[in-house]
N, C-alpha and C positions, 0 to 999 in steps of 0.2 A: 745637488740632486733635484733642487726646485725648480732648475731650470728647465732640465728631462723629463720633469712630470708637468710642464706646462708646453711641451714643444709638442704636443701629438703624438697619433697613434704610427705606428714601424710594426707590419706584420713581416716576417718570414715562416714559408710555410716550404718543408719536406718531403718532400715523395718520391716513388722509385725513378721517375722521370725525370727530374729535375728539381729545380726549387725556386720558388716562386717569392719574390719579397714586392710588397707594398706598402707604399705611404697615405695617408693624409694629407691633403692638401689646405691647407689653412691659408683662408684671404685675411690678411690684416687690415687692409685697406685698397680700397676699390681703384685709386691710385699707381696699387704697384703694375707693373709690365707684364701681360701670360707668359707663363714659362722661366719667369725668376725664381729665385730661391728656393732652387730644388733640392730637394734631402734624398734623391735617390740618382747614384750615378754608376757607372762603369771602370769598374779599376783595371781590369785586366779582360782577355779577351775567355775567360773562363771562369772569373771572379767578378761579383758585385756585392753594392752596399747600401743600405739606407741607414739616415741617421736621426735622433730624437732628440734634442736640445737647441744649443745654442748653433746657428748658422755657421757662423765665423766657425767655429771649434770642428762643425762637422764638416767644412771644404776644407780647413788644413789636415787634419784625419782624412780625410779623402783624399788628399796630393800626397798626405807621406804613404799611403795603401800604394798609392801608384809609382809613387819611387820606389817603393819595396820591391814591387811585382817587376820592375824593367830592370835595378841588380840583380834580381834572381836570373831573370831572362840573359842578361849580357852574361852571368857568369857560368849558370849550368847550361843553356843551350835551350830550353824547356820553361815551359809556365809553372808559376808556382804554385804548389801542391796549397789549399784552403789552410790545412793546420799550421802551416810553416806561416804564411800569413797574419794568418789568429794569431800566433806566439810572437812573433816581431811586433805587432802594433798592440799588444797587450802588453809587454815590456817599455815600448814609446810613450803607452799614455803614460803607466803607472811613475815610470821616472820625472812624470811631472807631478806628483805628488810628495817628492821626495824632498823638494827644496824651496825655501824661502820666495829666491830670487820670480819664481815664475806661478801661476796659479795652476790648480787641476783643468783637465778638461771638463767644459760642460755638456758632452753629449754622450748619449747610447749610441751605439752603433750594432745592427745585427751584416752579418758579411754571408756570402751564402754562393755558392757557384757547383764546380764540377769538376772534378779529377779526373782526367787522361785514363783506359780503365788496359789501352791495348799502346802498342809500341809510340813513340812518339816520334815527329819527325825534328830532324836538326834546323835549328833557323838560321843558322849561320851557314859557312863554306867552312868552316874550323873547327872540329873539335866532336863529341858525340854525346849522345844522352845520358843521363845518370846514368847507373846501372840498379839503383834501389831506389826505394821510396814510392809513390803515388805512379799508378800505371801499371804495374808489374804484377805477377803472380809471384812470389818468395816464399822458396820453401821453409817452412818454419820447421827446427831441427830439435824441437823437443816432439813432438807429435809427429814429422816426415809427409804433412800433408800440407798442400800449398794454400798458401792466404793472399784472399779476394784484394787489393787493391784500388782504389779511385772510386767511381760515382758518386751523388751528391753530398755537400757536406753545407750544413751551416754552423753560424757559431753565431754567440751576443758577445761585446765587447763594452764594457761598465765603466766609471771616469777612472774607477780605482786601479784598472789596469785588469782585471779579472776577468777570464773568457772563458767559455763551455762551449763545448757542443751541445747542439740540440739536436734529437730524435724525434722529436715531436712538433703540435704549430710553437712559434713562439713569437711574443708579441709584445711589445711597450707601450703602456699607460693607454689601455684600450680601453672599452667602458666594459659592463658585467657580459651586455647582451652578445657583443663581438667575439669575448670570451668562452662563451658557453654555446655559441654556433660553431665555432672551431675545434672546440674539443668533441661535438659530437660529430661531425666529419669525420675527425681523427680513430673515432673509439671504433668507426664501420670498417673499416681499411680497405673498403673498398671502392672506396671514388679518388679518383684518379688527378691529375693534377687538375684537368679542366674543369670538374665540380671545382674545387678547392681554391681557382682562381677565381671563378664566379662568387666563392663565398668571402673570397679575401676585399 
């Protein structure tokens, strides 16, 4: 965990629009290359991620987001829905806490993108869309009224393997002030992503 609390600040921030995640940029030395050691990358074409620790930790956490998201892809036909995500690479980190032979990971990770909300199209020539999950309206059959599907989702992802969603901003090892300018954003609900990116 000391490593996460010394890697910099990882905002993600929620709103009806979209969701907006930034990093910190930390120069260690005047030396390194612009544009190295980026903690914030592209996993999928409807999922992203920034990450708060240790580098190494968060490009491999970064490659297996991405190998997750292209099985989903090869085998359902469709992008993967955030929460399915969240649960596979919160199961990958936490299984390296489990055993001797390998250490935990040392980074947070916040993941954050957008769920398909209307039909999806096929990316292959074979085969068709789910028929459940993220994108749909599905009638819920205790009630008989239909549930909303997809738009944004974020989640944090811990070394211990533990991930939530978040409804609100959310932020790693930020200082008070960063803190307390985002939550009073938050409390207005009425500024819209482009204040909220100004403020991120």
């Amino acid at each position: 965990m000391k490593a996460v609390e010394n890697g910099g600040t990882c905002i993600g921030i929620r709103c009806k629009e979209g969701v907006v995640l930034a990093v910190e940029k930390i120069i260690v030395s005047k030396l390194l290359k612009p544009g190295a050691n980026k903690r914030i990358a592209t996993v999928d074409r409807n999922v992203g991620i920034v990450t708060s620790g240790l580098l190494p930790d968060g490009r491999h956490l970064t490659s297996r987001a991405r190998d997750e998201a292209s099985s989903w892809r090869r085998t359902y036909k469709g992008p993967i829905p955030i929460s399915a995500l969240a649960g596979r690479l919160g199961g990958y980190v936490q299984a390296y806490t489990l055993y001797s032979s390998v250490r935990p990971f040392g980074v947070t990770a916040i993941m954050g993108g957008w769920d398909t909300e209307g039909e999806l199209e096929v990316d292959g020539e074979v085969g068709s869309v789910p028929t459940s999950g993220g994108g749909r309206n599905i009638k819920d059959d205790d009630k008989g009224e239909k549930i909303s599907r997809g738009g944004p989702g974020l989640y944090m992802i811990e070394p211990s393997g533990l991930y939530w969603v978040a409804f609100s901003p959310m932020l790693h090892c930020a200082t008070l002030i960063c803190i307390g300018l985002l939550r009073r954003s938050h409390r207005q609900r009425k500024t819209g992503c482009k204040v909220r990116i100004r403020k991120a």
